[in-house]
N, C-alpha and C positions, 0 to 999 in steps of 0.2 A: 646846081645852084637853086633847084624849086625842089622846095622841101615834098618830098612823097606824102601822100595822101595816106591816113593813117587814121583805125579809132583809137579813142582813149578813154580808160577805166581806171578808177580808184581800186586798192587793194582791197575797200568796205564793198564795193557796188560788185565786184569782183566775187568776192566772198559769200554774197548776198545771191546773186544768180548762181552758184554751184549747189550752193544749200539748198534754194529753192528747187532747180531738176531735181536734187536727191531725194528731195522729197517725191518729185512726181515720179522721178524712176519707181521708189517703195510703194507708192499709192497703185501701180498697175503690173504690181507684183512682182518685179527685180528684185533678188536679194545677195546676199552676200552668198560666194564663191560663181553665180552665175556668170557667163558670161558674155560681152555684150560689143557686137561689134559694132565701131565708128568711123566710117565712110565718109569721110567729109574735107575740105580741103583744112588748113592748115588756116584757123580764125578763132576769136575769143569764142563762137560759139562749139567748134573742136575743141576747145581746151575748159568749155565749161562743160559737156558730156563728159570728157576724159576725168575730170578730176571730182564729176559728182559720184561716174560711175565709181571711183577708188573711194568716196568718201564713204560708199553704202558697204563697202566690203565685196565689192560684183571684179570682173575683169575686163580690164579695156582689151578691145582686140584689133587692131591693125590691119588690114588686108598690104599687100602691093597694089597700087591705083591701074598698073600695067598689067596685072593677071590677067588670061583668058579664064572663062569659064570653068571651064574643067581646073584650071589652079585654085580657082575660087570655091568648088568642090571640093576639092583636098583640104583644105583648108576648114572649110565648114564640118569637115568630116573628122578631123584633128579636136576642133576645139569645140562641137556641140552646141552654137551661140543658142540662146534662151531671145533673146534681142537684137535687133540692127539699126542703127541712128542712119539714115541718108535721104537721098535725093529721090524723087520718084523713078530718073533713069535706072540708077541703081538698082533699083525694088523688082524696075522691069527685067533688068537682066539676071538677076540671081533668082527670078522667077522662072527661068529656064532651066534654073542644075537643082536636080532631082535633093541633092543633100541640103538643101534650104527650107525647101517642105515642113520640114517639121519646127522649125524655129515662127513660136505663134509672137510673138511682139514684133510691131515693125514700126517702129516713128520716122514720120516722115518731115524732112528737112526741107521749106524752101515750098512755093507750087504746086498743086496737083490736087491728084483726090485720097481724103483723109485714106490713112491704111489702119492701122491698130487703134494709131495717136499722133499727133502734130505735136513738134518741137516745143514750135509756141506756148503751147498749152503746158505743159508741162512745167514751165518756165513759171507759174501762176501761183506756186504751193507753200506752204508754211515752210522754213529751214527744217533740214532732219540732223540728228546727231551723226559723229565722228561714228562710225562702225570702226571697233577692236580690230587689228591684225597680227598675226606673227608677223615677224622680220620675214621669214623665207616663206610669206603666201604669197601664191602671184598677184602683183598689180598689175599685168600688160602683159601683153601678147603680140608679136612683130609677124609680120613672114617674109620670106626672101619671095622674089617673081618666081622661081620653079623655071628658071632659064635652063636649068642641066637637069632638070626634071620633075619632080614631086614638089611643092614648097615644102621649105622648112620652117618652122618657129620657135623664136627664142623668146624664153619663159624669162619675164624680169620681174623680180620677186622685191616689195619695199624694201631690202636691206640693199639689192643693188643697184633701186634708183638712190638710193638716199648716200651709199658710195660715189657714184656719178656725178651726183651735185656736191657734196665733199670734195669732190676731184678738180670738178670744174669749177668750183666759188671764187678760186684763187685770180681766176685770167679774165 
C-alpha cells in the first residue's frame, strides 16, 4: 500500500543525459567498436552509460556481479575492454587479475579517489551524434557466472536487441 520509492525522468531530460556522457565518453577517447565495461547496479545512471556507450558506436559489456576473479579474467580476456564505468570496490578488485592491466580508462562511479575520470564529469558535455551501425554490430556483451567453468558471452548484435523489443512491445 506505500508506493516504492522511486526516481523519475522525462524522455527529454533522459535523452539529454545519454548525449551529454556520449559526448564525454568521445572527449577521453572511446570510440566506436570499443568496448566498455559497465559495472553498476541496475539505475538511470546504468542505463544512461549503457545507451551513450551504443549511441557512440562503442560495446556495452556486462560482467556477472557474482564472478570470482579469475571469471572476471576470462572475461576481460574475451572481450579486451578499452574502459570500465564502476565503483571504487570494483576498480579495487579487477586491480588484482592481471588481464585488466592493460585496459587504460577507468571512470569511476559513486566515492573515492578520482581513477581516469569521474562519472560526474563526464555527465558535463555538449550532446554527440547518433554513431552509424550495421544491424549485426554488437551492441552488448552479457557473460554467464562460469559456474561449469570458463564464462561464456553472448554477442547481441542491434538487430537482435531491436527483435527483442519487437517481441516484447506487445505484453
Amino acid at each position: 500500500k506505500t508506493p516504492i520509492k522511486h526516481d523519475e525522468i522525462t524522455y527529454r531530460h533522459f535523452a539529454a543525459r545519454i548525449n551529454s556522457f556520449a559526448r564525454g565518453l568521445m572527449d577521453i577517447g572511446i570510440k566506436k567498436g570499443d568496448r566498455v565495461i559497465i559495472f553498476l547496479p541496475m539505475s538511470l545512471d546504468m542505463y544512461t552509460a549503457m545507451f551513450a556507450v551504443q549511441r557512440i558506436g562503442a560495446i556495452a559489456v556486462f560482467l556477472d556481479s557474482w564472478a570470482r576473479s579469475h571469471h572476471l579474467g576470462a572475461s576481460a580476456e574475451c572481450v579486451g575492454p578499452k574502459a570500465m564505468i564502476s565503483f571504487k570496490m570494483a576498480f579495487d578488485l579487477v586491480d588484482q587479475v592481471p588481464e585488466f592491466k592493460s585496459m587504460p580508462i577507468r571512470i569511476l562511479y559513486g566515492p573515492g579517489d578520482k581513477l581516469t575520470h569521474k562519472f560526474e564529469d563526464l555527465l558535463k558535455q555538449e550532446p554527440y551524434p547518433i554513431e552509424p551501425v550495421e544491424s549485426e554490430f554488437t551492441a552488448l556483451i552479457t557473460f554467464t557466472t562460469g559456474s561449469t567453468g570458463k564464462p561464456k558471452g553472448a554477442n547481441r548484435t542491434h538487430r537482435f536487441l531491436s527483435a527483442q523489443h519487437h517481441a516484447l512491445s506487445h505484453v
